[in-house]
N, C-alpha and C positions, 0 to 999 in steps of 0.2 A: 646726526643724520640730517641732511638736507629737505627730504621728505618724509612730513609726519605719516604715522596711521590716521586713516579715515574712520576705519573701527574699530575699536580693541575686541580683539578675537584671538581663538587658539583654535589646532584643529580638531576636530571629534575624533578620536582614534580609532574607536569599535561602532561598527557601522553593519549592520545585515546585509542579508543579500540583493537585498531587496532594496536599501538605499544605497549603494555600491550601482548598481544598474539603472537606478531614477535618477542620478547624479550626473550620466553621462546619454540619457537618452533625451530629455528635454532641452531645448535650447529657447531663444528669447520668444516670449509669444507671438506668434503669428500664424497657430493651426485654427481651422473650420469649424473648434467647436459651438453647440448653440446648446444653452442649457434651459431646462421644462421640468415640474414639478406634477406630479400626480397625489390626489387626495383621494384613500381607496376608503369605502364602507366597508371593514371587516368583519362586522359583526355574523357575516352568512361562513367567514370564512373560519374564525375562532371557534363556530357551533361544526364545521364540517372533521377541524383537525381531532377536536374531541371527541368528536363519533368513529372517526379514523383510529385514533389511540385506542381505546375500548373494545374497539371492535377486531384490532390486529396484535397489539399490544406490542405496536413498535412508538415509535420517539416522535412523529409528523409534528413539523414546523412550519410556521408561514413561507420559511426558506422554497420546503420542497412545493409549494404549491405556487409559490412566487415560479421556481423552475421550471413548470411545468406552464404556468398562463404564458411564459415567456417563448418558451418554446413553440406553443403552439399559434403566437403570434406569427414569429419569424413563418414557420410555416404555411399561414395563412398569406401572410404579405410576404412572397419568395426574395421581391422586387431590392429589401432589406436585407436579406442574408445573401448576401453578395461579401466579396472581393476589390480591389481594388487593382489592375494588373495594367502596366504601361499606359495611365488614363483613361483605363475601359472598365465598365461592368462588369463581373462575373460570377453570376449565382452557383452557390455552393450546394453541393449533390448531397451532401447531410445539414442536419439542422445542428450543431455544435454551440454550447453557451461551456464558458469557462466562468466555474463558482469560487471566488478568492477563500481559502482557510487561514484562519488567523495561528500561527506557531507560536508557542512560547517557548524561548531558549534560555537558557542559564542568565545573561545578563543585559538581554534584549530582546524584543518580538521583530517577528520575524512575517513577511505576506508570501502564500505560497498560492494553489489552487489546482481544483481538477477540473478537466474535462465532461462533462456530461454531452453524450452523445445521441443524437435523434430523440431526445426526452418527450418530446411531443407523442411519442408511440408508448411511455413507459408512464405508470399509476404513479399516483404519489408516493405508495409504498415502497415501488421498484427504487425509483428517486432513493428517497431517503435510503435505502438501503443500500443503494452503490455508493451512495456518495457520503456515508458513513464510512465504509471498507476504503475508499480513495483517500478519505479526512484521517484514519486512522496509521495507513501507511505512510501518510507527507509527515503527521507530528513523531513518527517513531524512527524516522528517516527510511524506511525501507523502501518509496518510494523510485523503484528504478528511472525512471525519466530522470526525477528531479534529482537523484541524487547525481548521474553522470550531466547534467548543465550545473547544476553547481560545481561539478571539478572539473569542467571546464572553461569554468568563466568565473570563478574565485579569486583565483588567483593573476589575474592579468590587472597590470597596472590601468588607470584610467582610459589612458589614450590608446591603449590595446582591445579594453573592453568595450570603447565606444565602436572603434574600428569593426570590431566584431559584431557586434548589435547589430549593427549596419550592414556587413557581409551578409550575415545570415539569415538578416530581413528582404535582401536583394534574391538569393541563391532560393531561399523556401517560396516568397510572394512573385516575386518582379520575373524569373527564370521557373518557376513553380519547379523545382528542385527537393526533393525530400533529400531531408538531413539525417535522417538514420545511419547513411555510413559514416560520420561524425560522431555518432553515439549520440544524436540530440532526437527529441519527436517532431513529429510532422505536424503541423499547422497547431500546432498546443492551445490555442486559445477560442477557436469559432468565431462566430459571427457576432456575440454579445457578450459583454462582461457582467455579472451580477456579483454586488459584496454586500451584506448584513450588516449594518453597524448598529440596530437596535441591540445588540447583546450589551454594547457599551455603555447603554444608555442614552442615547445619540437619537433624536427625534426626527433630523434628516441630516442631508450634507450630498453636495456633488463632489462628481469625481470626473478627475482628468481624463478624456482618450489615451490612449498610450499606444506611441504612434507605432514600435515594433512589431503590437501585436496585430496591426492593420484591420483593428474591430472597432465598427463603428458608433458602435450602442455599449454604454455602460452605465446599468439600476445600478443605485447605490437606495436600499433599504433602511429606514431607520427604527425606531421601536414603535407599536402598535399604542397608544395612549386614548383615553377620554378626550372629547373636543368637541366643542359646541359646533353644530350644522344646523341650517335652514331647511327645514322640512314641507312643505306646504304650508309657506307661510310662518312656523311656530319652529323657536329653535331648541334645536333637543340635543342632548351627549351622547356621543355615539364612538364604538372603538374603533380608530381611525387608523389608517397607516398612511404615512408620507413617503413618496417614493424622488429625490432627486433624479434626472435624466440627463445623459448627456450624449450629443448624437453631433455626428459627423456629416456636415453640413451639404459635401459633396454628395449625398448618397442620399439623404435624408430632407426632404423640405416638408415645410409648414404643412401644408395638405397630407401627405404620405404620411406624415410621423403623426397627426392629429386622428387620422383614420386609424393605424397600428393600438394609439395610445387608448382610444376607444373602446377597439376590441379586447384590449387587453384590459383597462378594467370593469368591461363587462364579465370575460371570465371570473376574473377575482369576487366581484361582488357576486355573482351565483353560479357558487365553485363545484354545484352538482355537474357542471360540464368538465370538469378536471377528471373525472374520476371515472373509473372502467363501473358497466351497468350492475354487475355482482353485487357492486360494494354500496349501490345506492337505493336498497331495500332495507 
């Protein structure tokens, strides 16, 4: 052969759903991301879940209270939960964050997620508990949404699935077209993306935009740890959560996203504003 390999490679055979659809949605860099780290004091927030747990005797995670600061961000700064529609604004009538589930399958994981709708109105409890029942149906597949977009987008070769990605991003965003008579859901993702990866052990990490799902904010979560902080002067260990940020430049500037990130960890750091007045006696 006249022209060698440049790399010896073969191709991966078994691939998820999830990398089947990241393989034909990015192309070479050149989107508006800007990436921001947050350093949260959890210690107010570790003391709220445990009183939360004992006191309800459900499962509460920094997840749902993460859900919940976030939510009520967007809410506050509307300016952020927007749209993006033929190069204009357009603030969205609910508060929507899409929380990624991690799937384990037979000989591959798998990234799935639900919808958490107007959270900003719902306890941490409500949280956890929907979004346990949503977590429950994506791992067991019964999932209705999920399971009719994966059959129909499984199975289309590359340049089919890209084409499609793309249709359906034009027809739901660009046309605001709901897909339901396609059997797909309507705007599935909201206004922010939120994924956990302390469960992995993963201390922080950014994550990509992802441009179909036309949301311009995604926390990426890592695990709560010990870490030296400056305290007035004297430095002390304190349990700390790191939060990766990644924000869509178009929508988001310095000033706006500095104001939001503020508010938001001021909730976190005294998370008695998370929580309905019942629960905080």
């Amino acid at each position: 052969m006249f022209f060698q390999k440049n790399i010896e490679c073969h191709p991966l055979k078994k691939l998820s759903s999830w990398r089947r659809i990241s393989l034909v949605t990015w192309d070479k860099p050149k989107d508006p991301s800007v990436y921001g780290v947050l350093d949260v004091d959890a210690t107010a927030a570790l003391q709220l879940i445990e009183k939360l747990r004992l006191g309800t005797g459900k499962k509460i995670t920094i997840t749902h209270l993460l859900i919940k600061a976030l939510a009520k961000t967007l809410a506050q700064f509307p300016e952020i939960n927007v749209v993006i529609r033929h190069n204009r604004l357009y603030v969205r009538e609910h508060v929507d964050l899409f929380v990624q589930v991690f799937v384990e399958e037979e000989d591959k994981a798998d990234l799935s997620g639900a919808k958490m709708r107007d959270a900003h109105l719902k306890s941490p409890v409500e949280i956890a508990g929907e979004l346990e029942q949503q977590s429950k149906k994506i791992r067991s597949g019964n999932d209705p949404n999920l399971k009719k977009t994966k059959m129909s987008l499984n199975f289309l070769p590359p340049l089919l699935l890209k084409w499609s990605i793309h249709f359906l991003g034009y027809l739901g965003f660009d046309l605001n077209i709901n897909p339901n008579f396609l059997g797909l859901p309507s705007d599935p993702f909201g206004a922010a993306m939120l994924t956990n990866v302390g469960m992995f052990g993963l201390k922080m990490g950014w994550a990509p935009l992802v441009p179909f799902s036309r949301t311009p904010i995604v926390f990426l979560a890592g695990e709560v740890t010990d870490q030296p902080t400056v305290k007035n002067g004297v430095i002390v260990i304190q349990p700390t959560l790191n939060i990766g940020v990644t924000i869509d430049h178009r929508i988001i500037d310095g000033y706006l996203g500095g104001k939001a990130a503020g508010h938001f960890k001021k909730l976190l750091e005294n998370p008695e504003q998370l929580i309905e007045v019942s629960l905080r006696a």
